[in-house]
N, CA, C and O of each residue as an XYZ file, in Angstrom:
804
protein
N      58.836     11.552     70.026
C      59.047     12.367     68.821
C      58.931     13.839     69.165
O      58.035     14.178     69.938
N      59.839     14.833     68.609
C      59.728     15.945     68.897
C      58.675     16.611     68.473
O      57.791     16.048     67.828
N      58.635     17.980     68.802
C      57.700     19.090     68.041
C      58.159     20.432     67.593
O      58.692     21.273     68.317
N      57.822     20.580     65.953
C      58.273     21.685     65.822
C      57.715     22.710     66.298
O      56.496     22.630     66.145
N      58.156     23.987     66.995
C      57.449     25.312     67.172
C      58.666     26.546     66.406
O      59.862     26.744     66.623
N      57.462     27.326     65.256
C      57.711     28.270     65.071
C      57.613     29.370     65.852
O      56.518     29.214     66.393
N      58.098     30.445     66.275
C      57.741     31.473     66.563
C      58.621     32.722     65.808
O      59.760     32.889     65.371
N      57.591     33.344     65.916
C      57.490     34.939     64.818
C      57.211     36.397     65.627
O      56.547     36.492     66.660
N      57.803     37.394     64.993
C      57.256     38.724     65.021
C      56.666     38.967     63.704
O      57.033     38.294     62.741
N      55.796     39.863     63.596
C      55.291     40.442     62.236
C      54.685     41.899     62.764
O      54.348     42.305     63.876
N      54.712     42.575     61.245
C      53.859     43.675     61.489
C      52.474     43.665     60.587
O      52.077     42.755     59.860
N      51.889     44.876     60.832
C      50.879     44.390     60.025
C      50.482     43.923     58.879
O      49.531     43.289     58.422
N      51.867     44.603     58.386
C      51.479     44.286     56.669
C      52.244     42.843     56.422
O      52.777     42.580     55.344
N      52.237     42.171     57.258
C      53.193     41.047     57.439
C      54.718     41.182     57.076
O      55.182     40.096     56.728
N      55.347     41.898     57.065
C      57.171     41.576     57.651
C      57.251     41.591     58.686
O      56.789     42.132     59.690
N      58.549     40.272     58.080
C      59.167     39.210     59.099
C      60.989     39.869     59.679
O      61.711     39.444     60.580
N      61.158     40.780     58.901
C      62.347     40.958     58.416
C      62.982     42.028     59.647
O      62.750     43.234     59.737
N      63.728     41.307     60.425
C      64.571     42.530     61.480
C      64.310     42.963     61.887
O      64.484     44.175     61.759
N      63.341     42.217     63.170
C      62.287     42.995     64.115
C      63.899     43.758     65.021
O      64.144     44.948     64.821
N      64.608     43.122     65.725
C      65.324     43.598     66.379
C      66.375     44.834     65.958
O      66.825     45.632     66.781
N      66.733     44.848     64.301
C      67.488     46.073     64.078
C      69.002     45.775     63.877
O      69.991     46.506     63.828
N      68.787     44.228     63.765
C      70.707     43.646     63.893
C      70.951     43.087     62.673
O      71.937     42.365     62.526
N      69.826     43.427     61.332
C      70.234     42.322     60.189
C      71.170     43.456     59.039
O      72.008     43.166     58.185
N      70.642     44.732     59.430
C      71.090     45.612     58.304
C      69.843     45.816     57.538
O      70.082     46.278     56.422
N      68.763     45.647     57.744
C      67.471     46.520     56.927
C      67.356     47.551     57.347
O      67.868     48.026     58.361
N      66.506     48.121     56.435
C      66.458     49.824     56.280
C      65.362     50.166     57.177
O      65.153     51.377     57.248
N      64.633     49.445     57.856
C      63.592     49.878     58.830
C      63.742     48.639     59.932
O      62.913     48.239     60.750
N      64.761     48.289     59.728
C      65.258     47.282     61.130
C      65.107     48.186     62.658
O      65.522     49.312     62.934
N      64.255     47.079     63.587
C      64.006     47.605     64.604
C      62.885     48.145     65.033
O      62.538     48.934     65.912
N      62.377     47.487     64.146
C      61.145     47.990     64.190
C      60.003     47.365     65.908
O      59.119     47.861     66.607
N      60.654     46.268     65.861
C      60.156     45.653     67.398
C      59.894     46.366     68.215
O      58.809     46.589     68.753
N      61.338     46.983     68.452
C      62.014     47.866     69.562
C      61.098     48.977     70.765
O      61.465     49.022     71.939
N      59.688     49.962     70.166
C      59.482     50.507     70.464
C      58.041     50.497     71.024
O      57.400     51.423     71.521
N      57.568     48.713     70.732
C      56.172     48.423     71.079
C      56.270     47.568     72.210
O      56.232     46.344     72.085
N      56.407     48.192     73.415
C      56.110     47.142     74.328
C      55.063     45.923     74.569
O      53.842     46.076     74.625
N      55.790     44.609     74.709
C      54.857     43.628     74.918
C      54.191     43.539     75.915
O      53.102     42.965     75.937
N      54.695     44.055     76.840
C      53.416     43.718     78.131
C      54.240     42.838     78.841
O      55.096     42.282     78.153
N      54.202     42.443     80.537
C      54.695     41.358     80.976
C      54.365     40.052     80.434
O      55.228     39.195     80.237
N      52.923     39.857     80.148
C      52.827     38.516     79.503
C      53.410     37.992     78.226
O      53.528     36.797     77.956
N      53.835     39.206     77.307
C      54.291     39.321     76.223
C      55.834     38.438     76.584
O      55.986     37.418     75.912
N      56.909     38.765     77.551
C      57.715     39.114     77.998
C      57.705     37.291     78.593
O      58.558     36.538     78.123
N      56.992     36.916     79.308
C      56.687     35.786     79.926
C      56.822     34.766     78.866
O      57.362     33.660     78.891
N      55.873     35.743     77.426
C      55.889     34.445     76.640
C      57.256     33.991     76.023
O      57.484     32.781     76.032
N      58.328     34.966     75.409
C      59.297     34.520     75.091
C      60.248     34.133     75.832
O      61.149     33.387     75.450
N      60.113     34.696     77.191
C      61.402     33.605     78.316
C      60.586     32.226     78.019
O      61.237     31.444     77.326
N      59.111     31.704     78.456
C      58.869     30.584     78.494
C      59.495     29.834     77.250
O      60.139     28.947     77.810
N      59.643     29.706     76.180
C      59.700     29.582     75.050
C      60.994     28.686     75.031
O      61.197     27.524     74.679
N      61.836     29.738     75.580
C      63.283     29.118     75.436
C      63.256     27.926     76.590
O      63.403     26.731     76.335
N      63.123     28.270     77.399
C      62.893     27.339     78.836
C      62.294     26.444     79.078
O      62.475     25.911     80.173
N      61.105     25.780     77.941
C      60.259     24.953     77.230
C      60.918     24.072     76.226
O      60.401     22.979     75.994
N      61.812     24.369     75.717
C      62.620     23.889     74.943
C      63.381     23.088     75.377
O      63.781     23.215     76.535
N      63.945     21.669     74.306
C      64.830     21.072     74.072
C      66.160     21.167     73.048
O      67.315     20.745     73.099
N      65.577     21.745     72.341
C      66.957     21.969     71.621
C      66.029     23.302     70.371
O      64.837     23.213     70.077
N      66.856     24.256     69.924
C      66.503     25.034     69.082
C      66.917     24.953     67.435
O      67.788     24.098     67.272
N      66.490     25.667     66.095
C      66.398     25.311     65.190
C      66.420     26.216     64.350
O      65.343     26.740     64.067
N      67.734     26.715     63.644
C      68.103     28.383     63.216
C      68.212     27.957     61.773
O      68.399     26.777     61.478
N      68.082     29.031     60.764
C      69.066     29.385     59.569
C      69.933     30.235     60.326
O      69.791     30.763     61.429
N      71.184     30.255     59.200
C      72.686     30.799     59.266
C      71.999     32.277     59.916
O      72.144     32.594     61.096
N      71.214     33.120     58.885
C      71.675     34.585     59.601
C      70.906     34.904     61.025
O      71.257     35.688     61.908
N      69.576     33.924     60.961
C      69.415     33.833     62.348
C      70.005     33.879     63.555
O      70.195     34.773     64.380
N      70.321     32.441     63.473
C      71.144     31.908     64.202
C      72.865     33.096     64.566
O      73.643     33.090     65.520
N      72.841     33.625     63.768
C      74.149     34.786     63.939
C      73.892     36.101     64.628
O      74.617     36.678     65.439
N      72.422     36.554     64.027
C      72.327     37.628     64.646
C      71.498     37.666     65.918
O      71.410     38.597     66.719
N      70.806     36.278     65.958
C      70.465     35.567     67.779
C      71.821     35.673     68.477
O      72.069     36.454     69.396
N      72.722     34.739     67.899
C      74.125     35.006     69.026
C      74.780     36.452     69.370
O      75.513     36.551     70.355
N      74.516     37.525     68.578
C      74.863     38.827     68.309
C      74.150     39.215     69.984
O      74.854     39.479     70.959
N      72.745     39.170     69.998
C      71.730     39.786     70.811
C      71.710     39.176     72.105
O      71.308     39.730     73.128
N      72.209     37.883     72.010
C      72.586     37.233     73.492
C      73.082     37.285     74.548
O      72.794     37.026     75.717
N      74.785     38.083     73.350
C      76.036     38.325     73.824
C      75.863     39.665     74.684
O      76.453     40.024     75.703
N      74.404     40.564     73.594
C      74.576     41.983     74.238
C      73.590     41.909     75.364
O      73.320     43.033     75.788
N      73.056     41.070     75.893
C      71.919     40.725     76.675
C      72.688     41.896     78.156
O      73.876     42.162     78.336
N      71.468     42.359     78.976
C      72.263     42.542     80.038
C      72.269     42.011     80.824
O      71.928     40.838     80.673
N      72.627     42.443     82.119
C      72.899     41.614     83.265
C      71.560     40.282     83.669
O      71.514     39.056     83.760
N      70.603     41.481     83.816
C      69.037     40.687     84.687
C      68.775     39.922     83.456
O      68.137     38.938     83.830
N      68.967     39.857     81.956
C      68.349     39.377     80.965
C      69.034     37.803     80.888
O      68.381     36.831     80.510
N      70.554     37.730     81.339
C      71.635     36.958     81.807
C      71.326     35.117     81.956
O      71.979     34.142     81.584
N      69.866     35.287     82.765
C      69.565     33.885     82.982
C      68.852     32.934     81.677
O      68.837     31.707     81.591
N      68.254     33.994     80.669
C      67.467     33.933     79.721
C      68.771     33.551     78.367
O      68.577     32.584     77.629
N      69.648     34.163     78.252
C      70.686     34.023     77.570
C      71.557     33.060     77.741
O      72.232     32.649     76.796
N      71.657     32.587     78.924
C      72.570     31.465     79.158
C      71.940     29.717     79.340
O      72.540     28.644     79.402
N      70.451     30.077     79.386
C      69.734     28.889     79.206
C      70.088     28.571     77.789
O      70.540     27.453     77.546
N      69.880     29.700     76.547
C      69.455     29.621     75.074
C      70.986     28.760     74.654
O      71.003     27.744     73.959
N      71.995     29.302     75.141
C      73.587     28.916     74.827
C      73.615     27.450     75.329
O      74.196     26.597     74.658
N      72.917     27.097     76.652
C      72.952     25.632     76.845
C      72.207     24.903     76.308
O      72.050     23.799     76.830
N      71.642     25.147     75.368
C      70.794     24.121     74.659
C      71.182     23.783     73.464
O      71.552     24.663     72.687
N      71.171     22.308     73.051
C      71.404     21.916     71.532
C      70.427     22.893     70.683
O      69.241     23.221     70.670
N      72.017     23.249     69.757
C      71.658     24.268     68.512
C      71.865     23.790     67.276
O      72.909     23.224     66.954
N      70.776     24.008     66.415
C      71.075     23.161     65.338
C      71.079     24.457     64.132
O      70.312     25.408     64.282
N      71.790     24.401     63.232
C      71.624     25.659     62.464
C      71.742     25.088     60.692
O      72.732     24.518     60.236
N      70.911     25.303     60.175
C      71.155     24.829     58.747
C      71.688     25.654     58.247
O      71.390     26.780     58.645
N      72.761     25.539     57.108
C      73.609     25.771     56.200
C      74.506     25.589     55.571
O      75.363     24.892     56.113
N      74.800     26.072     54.180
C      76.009     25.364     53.137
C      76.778     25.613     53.145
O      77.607     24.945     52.527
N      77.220     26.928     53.932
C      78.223     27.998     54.108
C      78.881     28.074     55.526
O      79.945     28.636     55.782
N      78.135     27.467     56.329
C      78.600     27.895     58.100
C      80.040     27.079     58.323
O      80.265     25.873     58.426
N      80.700     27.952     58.346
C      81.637     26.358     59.012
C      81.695     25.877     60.307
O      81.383     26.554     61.286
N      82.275     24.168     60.371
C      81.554     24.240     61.822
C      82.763     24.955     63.143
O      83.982     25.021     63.307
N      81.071     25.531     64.105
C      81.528     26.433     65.034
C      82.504     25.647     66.232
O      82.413     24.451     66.508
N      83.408     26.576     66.836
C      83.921     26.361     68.243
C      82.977     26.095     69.668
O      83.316     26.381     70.816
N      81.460     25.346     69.143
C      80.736     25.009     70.424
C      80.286     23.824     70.063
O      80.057     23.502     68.897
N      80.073     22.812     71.464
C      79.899     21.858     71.306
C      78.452     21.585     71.580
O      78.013     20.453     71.784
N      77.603     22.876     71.575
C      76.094     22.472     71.551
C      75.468     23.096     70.342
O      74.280     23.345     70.134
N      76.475     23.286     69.619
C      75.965     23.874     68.344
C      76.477     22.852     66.873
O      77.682     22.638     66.735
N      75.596     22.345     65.968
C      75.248     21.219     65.286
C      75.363     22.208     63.787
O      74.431     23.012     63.818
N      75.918     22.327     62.948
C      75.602     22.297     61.624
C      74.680     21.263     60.555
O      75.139     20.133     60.385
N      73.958     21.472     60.152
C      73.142     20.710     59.317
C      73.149     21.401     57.830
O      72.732     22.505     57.479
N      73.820     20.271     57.029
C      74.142     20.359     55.736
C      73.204     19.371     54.995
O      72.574     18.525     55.628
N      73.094     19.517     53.285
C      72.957     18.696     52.540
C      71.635     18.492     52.736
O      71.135     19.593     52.965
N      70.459     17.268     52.772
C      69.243     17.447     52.486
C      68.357     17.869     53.618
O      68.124     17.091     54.543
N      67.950     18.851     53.581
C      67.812     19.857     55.151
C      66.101     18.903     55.747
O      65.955     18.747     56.960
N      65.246     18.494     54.991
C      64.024     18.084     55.080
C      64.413     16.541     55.816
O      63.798     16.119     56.796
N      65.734     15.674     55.039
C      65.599     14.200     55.752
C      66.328     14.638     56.663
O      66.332     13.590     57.309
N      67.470     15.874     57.753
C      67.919     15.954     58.694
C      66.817     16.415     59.551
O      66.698     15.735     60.570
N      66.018     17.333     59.431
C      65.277     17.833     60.080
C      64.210     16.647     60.442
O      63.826     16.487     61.600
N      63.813     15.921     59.480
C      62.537     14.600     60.287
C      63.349     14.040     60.935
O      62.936     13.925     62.089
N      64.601     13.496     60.755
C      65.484     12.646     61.928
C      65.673     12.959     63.449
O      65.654     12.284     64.479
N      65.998     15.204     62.925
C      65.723     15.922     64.652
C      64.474     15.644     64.816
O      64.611     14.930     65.809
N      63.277     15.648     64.606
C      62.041     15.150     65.472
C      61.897     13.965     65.705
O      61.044     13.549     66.489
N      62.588     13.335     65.157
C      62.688     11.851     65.880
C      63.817     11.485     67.024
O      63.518     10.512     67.715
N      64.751     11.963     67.245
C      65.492     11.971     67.955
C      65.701     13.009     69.323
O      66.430     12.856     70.303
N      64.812     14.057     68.994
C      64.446     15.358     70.020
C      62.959     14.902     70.825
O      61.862     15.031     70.281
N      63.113     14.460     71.938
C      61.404     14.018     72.553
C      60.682     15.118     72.796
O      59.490     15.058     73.098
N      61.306     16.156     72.692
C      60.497     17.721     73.631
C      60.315     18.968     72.163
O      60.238     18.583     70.996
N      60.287     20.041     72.465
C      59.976     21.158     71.638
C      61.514     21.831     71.140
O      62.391     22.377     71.810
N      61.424     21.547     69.717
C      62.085     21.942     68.939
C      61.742     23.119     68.499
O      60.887     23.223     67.620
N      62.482     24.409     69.153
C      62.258     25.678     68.843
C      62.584     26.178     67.688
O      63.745     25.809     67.517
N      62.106     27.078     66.385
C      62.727     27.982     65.429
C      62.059     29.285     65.434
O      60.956     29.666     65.042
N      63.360     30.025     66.167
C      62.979     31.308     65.903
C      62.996     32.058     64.718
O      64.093     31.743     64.257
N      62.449     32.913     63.858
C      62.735     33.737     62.607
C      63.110     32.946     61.698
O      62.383     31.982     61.456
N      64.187     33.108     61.038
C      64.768     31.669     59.973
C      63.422     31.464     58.629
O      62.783     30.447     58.363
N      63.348     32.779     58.018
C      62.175     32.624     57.370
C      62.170     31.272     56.158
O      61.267     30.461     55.953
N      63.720     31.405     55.379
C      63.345     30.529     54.508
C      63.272     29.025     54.846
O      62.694     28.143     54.212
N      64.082     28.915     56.136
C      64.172     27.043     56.904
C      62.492     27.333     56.837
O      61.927     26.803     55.880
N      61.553     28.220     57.874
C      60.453     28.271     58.357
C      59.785     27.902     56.831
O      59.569     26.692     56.767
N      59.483     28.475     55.848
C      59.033     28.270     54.274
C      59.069     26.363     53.958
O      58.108     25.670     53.622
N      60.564     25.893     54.216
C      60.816     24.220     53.538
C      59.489     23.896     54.799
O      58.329     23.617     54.497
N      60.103     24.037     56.438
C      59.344     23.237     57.072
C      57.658     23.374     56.402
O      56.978     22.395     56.097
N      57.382     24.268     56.323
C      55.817     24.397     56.083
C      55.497     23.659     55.218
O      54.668     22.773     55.423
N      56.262     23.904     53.669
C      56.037     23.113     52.807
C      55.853     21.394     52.475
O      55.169     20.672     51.750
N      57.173     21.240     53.732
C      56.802     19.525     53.935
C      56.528     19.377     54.670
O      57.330     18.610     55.203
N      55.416     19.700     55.583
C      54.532     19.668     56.447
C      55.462     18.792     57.469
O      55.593     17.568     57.497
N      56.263     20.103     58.567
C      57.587     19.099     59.281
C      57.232     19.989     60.604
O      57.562     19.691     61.751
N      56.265     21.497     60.086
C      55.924     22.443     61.105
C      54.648     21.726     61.758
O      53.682     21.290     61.132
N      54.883     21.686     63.436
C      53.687     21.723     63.883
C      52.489     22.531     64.439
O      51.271     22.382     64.346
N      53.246     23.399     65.025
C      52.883     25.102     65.599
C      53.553     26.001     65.400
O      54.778     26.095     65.322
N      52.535     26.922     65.280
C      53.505     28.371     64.430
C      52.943     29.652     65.888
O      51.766     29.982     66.030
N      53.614     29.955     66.415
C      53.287     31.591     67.320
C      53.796     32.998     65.981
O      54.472     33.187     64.970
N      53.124     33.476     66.683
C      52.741     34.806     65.789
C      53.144     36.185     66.662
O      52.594     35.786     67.688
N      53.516     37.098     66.933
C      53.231     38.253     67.737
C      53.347     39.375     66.430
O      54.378     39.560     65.783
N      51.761     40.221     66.158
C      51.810     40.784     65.127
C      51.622     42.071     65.819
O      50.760     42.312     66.664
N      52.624     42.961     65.317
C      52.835     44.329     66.084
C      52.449     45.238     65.073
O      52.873     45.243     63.917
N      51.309     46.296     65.760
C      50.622     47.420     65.388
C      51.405     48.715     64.533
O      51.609     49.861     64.932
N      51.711     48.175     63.395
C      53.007     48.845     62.540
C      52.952     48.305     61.306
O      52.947     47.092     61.095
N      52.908     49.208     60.415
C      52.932     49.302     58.855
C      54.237     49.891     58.415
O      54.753     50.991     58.614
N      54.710     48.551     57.586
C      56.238     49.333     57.095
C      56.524     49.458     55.448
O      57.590     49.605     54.849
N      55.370     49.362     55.032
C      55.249     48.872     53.415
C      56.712     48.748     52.592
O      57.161     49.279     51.577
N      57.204     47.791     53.539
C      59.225     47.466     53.124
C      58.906     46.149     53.618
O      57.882     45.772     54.186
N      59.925     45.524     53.317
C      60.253     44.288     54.094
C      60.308     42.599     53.556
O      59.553     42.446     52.595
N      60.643     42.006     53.747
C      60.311     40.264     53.263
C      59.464     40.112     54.219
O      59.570     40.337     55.425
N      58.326     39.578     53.384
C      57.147     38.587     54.195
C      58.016     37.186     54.757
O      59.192     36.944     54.484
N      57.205     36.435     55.517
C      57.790     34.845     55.430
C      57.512     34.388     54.900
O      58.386     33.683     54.396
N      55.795     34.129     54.225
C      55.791     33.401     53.578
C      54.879     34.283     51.992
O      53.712     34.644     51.844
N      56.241     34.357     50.955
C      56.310     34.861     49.735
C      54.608     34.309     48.928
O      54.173     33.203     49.248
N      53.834     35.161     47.956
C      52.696     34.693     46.984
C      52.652     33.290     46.429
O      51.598     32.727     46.132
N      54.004     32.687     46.290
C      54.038     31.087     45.702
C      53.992     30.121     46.366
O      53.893     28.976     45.927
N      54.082     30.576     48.005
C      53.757     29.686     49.068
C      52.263     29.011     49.092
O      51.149     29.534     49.129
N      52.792     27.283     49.047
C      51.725     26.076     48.980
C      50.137     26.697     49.801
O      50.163     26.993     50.995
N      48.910     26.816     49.016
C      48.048     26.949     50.206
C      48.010     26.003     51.234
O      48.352     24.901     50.807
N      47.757     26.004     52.298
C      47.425     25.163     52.756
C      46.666     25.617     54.320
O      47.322     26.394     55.014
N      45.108     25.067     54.938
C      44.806     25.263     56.114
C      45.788     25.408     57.626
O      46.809     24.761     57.858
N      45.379     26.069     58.208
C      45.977     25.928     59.517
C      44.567     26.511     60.376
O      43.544     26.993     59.889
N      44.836     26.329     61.507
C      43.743     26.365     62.978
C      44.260     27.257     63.896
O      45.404     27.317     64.346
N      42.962     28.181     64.205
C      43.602     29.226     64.972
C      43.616     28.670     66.869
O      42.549     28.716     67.482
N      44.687     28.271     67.465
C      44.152     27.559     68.354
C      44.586     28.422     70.174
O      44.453     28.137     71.364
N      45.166     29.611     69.290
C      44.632     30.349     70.989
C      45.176     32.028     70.082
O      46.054     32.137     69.226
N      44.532     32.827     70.504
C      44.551     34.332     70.567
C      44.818     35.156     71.545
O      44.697     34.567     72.619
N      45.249     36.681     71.714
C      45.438     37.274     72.761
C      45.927     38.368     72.462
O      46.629     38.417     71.451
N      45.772     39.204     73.010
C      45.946     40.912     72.939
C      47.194     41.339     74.042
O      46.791     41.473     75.197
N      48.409     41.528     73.859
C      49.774     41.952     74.609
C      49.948     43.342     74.241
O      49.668     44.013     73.247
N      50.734     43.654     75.829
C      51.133     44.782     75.924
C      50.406     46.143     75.353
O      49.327     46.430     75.870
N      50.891     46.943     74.387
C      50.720     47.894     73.539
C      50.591     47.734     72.332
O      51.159     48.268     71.380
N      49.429     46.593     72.429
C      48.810     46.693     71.333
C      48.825     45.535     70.011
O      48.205     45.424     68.953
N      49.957     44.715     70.760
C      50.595     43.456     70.127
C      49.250     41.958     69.969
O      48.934     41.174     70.864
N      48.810     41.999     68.767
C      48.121     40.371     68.409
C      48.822     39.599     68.654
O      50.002     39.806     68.373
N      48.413     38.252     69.338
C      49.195     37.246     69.501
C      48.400     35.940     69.387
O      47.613     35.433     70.187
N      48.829     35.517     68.140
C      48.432     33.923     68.016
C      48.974     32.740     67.692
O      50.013     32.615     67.043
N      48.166     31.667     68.213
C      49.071     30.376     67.598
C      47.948     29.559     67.034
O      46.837     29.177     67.401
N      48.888     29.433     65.752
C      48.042     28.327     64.683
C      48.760     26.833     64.301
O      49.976     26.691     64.171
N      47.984     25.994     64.182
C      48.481     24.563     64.277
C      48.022     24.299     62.862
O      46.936     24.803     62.575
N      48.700     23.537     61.832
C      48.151     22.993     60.996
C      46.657     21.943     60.776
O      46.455     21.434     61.878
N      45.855     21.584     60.027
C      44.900     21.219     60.104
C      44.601     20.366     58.691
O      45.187     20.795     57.697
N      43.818     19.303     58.533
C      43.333     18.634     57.545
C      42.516     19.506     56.632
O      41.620     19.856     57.400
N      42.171     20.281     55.061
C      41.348     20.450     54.896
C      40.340     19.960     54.655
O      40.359     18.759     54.386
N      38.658     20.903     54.652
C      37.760     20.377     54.344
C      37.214     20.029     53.175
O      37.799     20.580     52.242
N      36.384     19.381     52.864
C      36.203     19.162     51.307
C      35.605     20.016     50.684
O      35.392     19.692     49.516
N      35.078     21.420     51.111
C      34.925     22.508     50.187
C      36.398     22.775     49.526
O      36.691     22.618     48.341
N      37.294     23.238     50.635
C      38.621     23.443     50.611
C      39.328     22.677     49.900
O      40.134     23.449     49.381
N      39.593     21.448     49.467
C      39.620     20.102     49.017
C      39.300     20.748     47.400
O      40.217     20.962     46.607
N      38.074     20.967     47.132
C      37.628     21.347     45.854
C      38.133     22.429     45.588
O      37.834     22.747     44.437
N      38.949     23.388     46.233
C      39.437     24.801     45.977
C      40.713     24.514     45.976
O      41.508     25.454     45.971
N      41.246     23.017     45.982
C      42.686     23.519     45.380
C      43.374     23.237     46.994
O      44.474     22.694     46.898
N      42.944     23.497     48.418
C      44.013     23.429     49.736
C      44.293     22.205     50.064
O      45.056     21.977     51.003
């Protein structure tokens, strides 16, 4: 059975929204100017290269292929792994693409998506894709979530996960300090406790 992994940029005030500068927001790019550090750098080649198949919404998934294409030369090996891997992209609107490792997923996105973890044995990557990232959480389909929260206040932006989002526990299960200044964590979902239990999580 597969595993889902989220991974994220954020800033402090939590937006999710156009770290790279390719969606058309008004403070897009914001990524751009905080270096991660080599380990930072390590962590997202590993990521892709760890992977079995990856797991987009539409504008994701579009403006990932956008950033691939512009990849440069040395970045080259990192970009052409991501293109060989089964791509799965949810949406109502996509039509399907001219690649044959790229999968449209229509219609009830929650019973396609438990079928990809049953049919994917390895790590099912989703990068960004805030509102896919929102269903998975909600029907508890996410298994690990990475975080890289960059030292930047943009009081703009879409959070990922909006005030009406389900409470629910998660476990902080490794931490770390990157580059210039970058938090980096990963949290796994968790059972709550029965205080928590009595509060409603």
């Amino acid at each position: 059975m597969g595993k889902i992994i989220v991974t994220e940029l954020a800033t402090l005030d939590g937006v999710f929204e156009d770290p790279a500068g390719i969606e058309g927001f008004e403070f897009g790019g914001w990524a751009l100017d905080v270096d991660q550090g080599e380990e930072g750098r390590r962590i997202k080649v590993d990521e892709i290269f760890d992977a079995e198949a990856l797991l987009f919404g539409r504008i994701t998934y579009e403006s990932q292929l956008h950033a691939w294409e512009l990849r440069s030369e040395e970045d080259m090996g990192l970009s052409a792994k991501a293109m060989s891997l089964p791509r799965y992209v949810v949406s109502s609107t996509m039509e399907d693409p001219d690649d044959p490792n790229v999968t449209v997923l229509r219609g009830n996105v929650v019973a396609q998506v438990a079928m990809l973890k049953e049919s994917v044995p390895g790590t099912i990557l989703v990068p960004g894709s805030s509102q896919l990232v929102r269903t998975l959480f909600e029907e508890t389909l996410l298994d690990e979530m990475r975080v890289m929260v960059y030292p930047k206040l943009l009081g703009a932006g879409k959070p990922l996960f909006p005030p009406e989002t389900t409470r629910r526990p998660m476990r902080l299960a490794h931490g770390d300090t990157l580059g210039a200044g970058i938090a980096y964590f990963v949290f796994v979902p968790r059972e709550p406790t029965p205080e928590e239990q009595a509060q409603g999580l």
